[in-house]
N, C-alpha and C positions, 0 to 999 in steps of 0.2 A: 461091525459096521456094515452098511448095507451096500450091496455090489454096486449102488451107481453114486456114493455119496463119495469124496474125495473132502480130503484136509489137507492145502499144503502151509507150511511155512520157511519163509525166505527171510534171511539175515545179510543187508549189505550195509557194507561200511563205505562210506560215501566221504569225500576229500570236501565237504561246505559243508557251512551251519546249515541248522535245519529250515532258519525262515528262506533259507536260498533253496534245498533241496524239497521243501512242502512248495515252493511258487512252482516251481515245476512240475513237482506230482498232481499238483490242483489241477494243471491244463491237459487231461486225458488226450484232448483232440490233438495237441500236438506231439504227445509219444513217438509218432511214427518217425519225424523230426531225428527222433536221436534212437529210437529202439525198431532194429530192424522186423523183428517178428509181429510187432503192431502196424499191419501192411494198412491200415485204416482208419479213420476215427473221425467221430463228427460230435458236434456239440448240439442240440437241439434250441431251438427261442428261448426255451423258458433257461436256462446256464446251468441248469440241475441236472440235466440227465442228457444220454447221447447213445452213439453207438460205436462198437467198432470191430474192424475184422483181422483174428489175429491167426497166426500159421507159424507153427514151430518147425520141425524135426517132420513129423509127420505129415504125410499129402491130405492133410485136411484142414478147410478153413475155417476156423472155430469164430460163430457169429454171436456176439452180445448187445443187450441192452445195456447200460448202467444207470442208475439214481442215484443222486445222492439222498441218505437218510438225514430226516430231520435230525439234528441235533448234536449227534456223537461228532460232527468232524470241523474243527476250530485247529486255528494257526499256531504254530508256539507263544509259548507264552513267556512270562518272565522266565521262567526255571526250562526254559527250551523244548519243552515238549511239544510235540503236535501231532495231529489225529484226522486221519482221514478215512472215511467210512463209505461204503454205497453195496447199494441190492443191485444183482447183477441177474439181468436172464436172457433169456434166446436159447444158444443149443444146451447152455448149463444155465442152473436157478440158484440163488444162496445170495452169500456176503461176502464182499473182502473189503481189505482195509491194510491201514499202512500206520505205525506207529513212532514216531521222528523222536529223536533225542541226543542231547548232547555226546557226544563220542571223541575226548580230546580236543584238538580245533574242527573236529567234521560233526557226522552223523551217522548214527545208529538208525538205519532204517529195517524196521520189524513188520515185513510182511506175512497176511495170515486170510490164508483163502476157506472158505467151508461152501461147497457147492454139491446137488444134485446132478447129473447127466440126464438131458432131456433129452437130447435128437437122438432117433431111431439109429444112426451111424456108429454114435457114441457109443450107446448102448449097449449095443451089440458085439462091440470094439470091450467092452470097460469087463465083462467076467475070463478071458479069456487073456485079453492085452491088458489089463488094470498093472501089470511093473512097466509095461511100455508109456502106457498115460502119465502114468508117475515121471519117468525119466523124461520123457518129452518138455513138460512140465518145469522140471528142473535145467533141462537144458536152457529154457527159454528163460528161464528167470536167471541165472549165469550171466546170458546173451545180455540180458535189459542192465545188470549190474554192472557190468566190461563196458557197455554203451555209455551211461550213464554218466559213471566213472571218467571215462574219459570227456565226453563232455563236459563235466563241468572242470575239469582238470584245463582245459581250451581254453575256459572264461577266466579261469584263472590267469593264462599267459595272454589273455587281451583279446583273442579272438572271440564272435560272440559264443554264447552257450545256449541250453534249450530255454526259450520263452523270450530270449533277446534281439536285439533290431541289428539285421545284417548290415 
């Protein structure tokens, strides 16, 4: 693999069905809401694509675009499944994507990232620090699933949850 390309995948198991857990993942802009390492996020006019600024473990603040891609990302469907896709760039370039499924009474959510490192910092950072990027990585995706988790664990006891009216 090439010293600036990066593959993560994330398995969390989520306490809501998936049409409750995909409303939430659809709204990127409010991540910050419930995931602390997503210090940012905005949605642009057109409701397709946005940006956001995120900061793990690390003293550095990782800037993205995202779009969403034509096509691949639709809600669950009868048999539970749902799919959400989008082209990411700024200091990194690639795809990620989130894949929802029934899990018991919750969800099986199957994240899966494939990105290039583009900023000079990264860069630079990624032949030397590449198990640190990793762990960073991992830490924060941990963080977002503990977050998550609990919020929607909230809405469950009545208080509201992410994408709901205080």
């Amino acid at each position: 693999m090439h010293p600036y390309h990066y593959r993560f995948r994330s398995r969390w198991l989520l306490p809501a069905p998936p049409r409750r857990v995909y409303a939430v993942l659809a709204r990127p802009e409010e991540y910050p809401l419930w995931w602390p390492q997503v210090r940012a996020a905005r949605t642009a006019p057109d409701g397709r694509s946005g940006s956001a600024r995120i900061r793990s473990v690390l003293p550095y603040d990782l800037r993205v675009t995202i779009r969403e891609m034509p096509g691949p990302s639709r809600g669950p469907g009868p048999d539970g499944v749902g799919v959400l896709r989008a082209a990411v760039g700024g200091d990194i370039r690639g795809e990620l994507g989130w894949r929802l499924s029934p899990w018991g009474a919750g969800t099986l959510a199957e994240f899966e990232q494939r990105v290039e490192v583009v900023a000079l910092p990264l860069r630079l950072m990624s032949l030397p620090g590449r198990p640190l990027l990793r762990l960073n990585h991992r830490l924060m995706m941990r963080a977002g699933e503990r977050a998550l988790r609990a919020a929607l664990t909230r809405a469950e006891d009545g208080a509201p949850g992410p994408g709901e009216a205080v």
